[in-house]
C-alpha positions as CSV (number, residue, x, y, z in Angstrom):
1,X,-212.7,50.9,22.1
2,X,-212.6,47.7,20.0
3,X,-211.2,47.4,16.6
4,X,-214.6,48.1,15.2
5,X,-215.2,51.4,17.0
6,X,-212.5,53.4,15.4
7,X,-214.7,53.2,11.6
8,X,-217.1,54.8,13.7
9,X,-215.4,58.0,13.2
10,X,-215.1,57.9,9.7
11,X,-217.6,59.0,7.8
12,X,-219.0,56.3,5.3
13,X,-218.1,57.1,1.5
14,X,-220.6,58.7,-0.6
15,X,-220.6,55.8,-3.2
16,X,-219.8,51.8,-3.1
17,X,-216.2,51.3,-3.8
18,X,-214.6,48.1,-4.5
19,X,-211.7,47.1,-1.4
20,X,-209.8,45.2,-3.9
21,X,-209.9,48.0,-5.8
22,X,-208.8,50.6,-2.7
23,X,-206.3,47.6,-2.0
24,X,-204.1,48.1,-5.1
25,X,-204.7,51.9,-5.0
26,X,-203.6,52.3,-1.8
27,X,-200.5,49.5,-2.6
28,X,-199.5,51.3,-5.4
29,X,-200.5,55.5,-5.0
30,X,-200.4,55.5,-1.1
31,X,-201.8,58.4,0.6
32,X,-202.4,60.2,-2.0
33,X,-204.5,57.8,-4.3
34,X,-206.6,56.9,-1.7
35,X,-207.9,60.1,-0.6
36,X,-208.5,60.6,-4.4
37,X,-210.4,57.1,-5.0
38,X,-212.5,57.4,-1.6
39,X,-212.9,61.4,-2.6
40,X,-212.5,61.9,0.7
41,X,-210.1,64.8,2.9
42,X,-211.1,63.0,6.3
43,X,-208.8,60.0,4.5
44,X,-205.9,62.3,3.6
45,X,-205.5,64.0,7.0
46,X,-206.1,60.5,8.9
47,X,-203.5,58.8,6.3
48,X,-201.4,61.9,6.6
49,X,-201.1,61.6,10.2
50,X,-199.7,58.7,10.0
51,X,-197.5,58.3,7.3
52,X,-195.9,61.3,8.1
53,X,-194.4,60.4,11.5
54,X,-193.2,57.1,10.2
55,X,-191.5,58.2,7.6
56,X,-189.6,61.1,9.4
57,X,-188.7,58.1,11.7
58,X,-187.0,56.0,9.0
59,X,-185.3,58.6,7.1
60,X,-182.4,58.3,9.1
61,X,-181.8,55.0,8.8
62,X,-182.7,54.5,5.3
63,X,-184.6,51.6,4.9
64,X,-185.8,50.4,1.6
65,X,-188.1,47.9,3.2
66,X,-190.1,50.4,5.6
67,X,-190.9,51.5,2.3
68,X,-192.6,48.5,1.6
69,X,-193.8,47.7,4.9
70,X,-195.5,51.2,5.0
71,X,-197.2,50.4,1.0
72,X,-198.5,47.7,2.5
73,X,-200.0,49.5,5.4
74,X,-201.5,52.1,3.1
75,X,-203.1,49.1,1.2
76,X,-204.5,47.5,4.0
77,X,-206.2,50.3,5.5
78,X,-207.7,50.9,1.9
79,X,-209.2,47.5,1.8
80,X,-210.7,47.9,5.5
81,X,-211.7,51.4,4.8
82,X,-213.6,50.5,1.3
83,X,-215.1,47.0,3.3
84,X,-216.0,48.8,6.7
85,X,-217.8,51.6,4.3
86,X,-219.7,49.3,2.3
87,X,-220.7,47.3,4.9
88,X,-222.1,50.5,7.0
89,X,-223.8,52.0,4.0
């Protein structure tokens, strides 16, 4: 499966949303803004799965920057997500 076959299994968004706009949501609100902005639970559960494992990994050592590693993640996803959506609709 290429990097364009895993949007397959998302369902596309029931409105146009901006990926700049999903970009600084997901930056700033992580997994929990996006789900809201995309009103969408597939999001949660997929961003749920795996943020969660992450951060159990890093609490241990308690890194300040895998926090901003993983913000930027969330916000990157958010951009594709919103772009892939749009472009599918």
């Amino acid at each position: 499966m290429g990097p364009r076959g895993f949007w397959i299994y998302l369902p596309v968004l029931d409105r146009k949303v901006s990926p700049m706009g999903a970009f600084f949501v997901g930056l700033l609100f992580g997994f929990i803004g996006l789900p809201i902005y995309f009103r969408s639970w597939h999001d949660f559960w997929f961003l749920l799965s795996w943020v969660a494992p992450l951060f159990v990994l890093a609490l241990p050592t308690g890194s300040a920057p895998f926090v901003l590693v993983l913000c930027c993640l969330q916000g990157l996803y958010g951009y594709a997500r919103a772009a892939n959506s749009n472009q599918r609709r």
